[in-house]
C-alpha positions as CSV (number, residue, x, y, z in Angstrom):
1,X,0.0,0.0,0.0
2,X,1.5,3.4,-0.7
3,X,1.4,6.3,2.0
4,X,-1.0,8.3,-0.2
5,X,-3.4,6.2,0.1
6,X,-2.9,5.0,3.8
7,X,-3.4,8.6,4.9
8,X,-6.7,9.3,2.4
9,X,-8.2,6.3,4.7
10,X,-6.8,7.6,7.9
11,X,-8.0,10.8,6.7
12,X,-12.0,9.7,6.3
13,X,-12.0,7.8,9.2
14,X,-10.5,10.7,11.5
15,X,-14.3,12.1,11.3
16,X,-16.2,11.0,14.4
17,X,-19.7,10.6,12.3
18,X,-17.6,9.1,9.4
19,X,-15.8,6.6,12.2
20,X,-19.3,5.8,13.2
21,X,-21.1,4.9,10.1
22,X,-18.1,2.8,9.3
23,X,-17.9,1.0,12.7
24,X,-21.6,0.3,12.6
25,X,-21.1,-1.4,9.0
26,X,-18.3,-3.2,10.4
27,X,-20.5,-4.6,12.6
28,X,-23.2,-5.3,10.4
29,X,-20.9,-7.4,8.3
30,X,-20.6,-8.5,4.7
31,X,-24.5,-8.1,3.9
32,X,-24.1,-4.4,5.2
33,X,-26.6,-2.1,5.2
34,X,-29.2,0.1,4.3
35,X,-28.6,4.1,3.8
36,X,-32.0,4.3,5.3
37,X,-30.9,2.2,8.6
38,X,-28.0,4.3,8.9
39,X,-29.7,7.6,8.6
40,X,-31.8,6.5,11.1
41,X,-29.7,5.2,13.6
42,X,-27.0,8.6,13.3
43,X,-30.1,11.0,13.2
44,X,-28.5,13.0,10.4
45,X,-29.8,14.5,7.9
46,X,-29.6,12.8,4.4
47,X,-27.7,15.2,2.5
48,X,-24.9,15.0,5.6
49,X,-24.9,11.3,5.6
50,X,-24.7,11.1,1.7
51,X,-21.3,13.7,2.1
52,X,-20.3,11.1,4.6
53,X,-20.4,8.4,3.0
54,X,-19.2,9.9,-0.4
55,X,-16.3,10.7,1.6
56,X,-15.5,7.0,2.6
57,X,-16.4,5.3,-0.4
58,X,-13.7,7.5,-2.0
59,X,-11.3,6.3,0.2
60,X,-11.9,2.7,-0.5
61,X,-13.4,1.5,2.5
62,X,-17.1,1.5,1.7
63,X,-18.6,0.2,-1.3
64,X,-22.5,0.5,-2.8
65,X,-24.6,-1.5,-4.6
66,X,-28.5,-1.0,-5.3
67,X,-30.9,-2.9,-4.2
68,X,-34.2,-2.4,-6.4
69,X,-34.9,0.8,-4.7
70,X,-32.5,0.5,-1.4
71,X,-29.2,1.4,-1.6
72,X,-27.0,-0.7,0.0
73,X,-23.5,0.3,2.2
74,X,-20.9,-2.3,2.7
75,X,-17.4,-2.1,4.9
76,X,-14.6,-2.6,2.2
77,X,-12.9,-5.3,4.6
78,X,-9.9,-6.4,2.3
79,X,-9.5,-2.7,2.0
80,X,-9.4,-2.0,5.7
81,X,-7.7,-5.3,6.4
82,X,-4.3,-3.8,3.9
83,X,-4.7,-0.6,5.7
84,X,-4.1,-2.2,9.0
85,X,-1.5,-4.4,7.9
86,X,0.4,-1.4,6.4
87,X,0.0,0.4,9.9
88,X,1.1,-2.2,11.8
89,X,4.2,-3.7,9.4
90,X,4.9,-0.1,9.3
91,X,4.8,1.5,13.0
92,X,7.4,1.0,14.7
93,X,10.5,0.8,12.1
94,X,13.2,-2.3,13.3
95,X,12.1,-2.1,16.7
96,X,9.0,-4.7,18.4
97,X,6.0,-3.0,18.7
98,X,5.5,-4.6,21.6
99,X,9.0,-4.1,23.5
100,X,8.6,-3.0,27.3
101,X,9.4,0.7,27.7
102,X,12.5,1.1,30.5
């Protein structure tokens, strides 16, 4: 993964409604969900939560399909799951990440 696109992520997810709708799809898994269930659940208005989730989708961690006349949102996992892996291969240089501080 290069930088560029490791911080445009980081970037969309460093929004606390953004963070939200994204954790909730996490937890509703691979079937996702509806933009209707997740406007309802944040309380925002529609035009906000489109912005939102423009915003992620752009970034590669959400994707959308249709669903007659539903529009579906789904957590990008293999996306998130390189992103994670870059941050953690990545952190700490040649040092453990997990070495006891003195």
């Amino acid at each position: 993964m290069k930088i560029e696109k490791a911080a445009k992520q980081l970037e969309a997810l460093g929004n606390q409604t953004r963070l939200t709708i994204y954790r909730d799809l996490i937890q509703a898994g691979p079937p996702g969900s509806h933009v209707g269930a997740i406007k309802a659940n944040l309380g925002i208005p529609a035009s906000t939560l489109s912005h939102h989730i423009a915003k992620l989708v752009h970034a590669g961690l959400l994707t959308q399909e249709r669903d007659s006349r539903n529009l579906i949102c789904k957590a990008d996992f293999t996306n998130m799951d390189a992103l994670l892996t870059f941050m953690v291969h990545n952190c700490c240089g040649q040092e453990s990440c997990f070495t006891a501080q003195n």
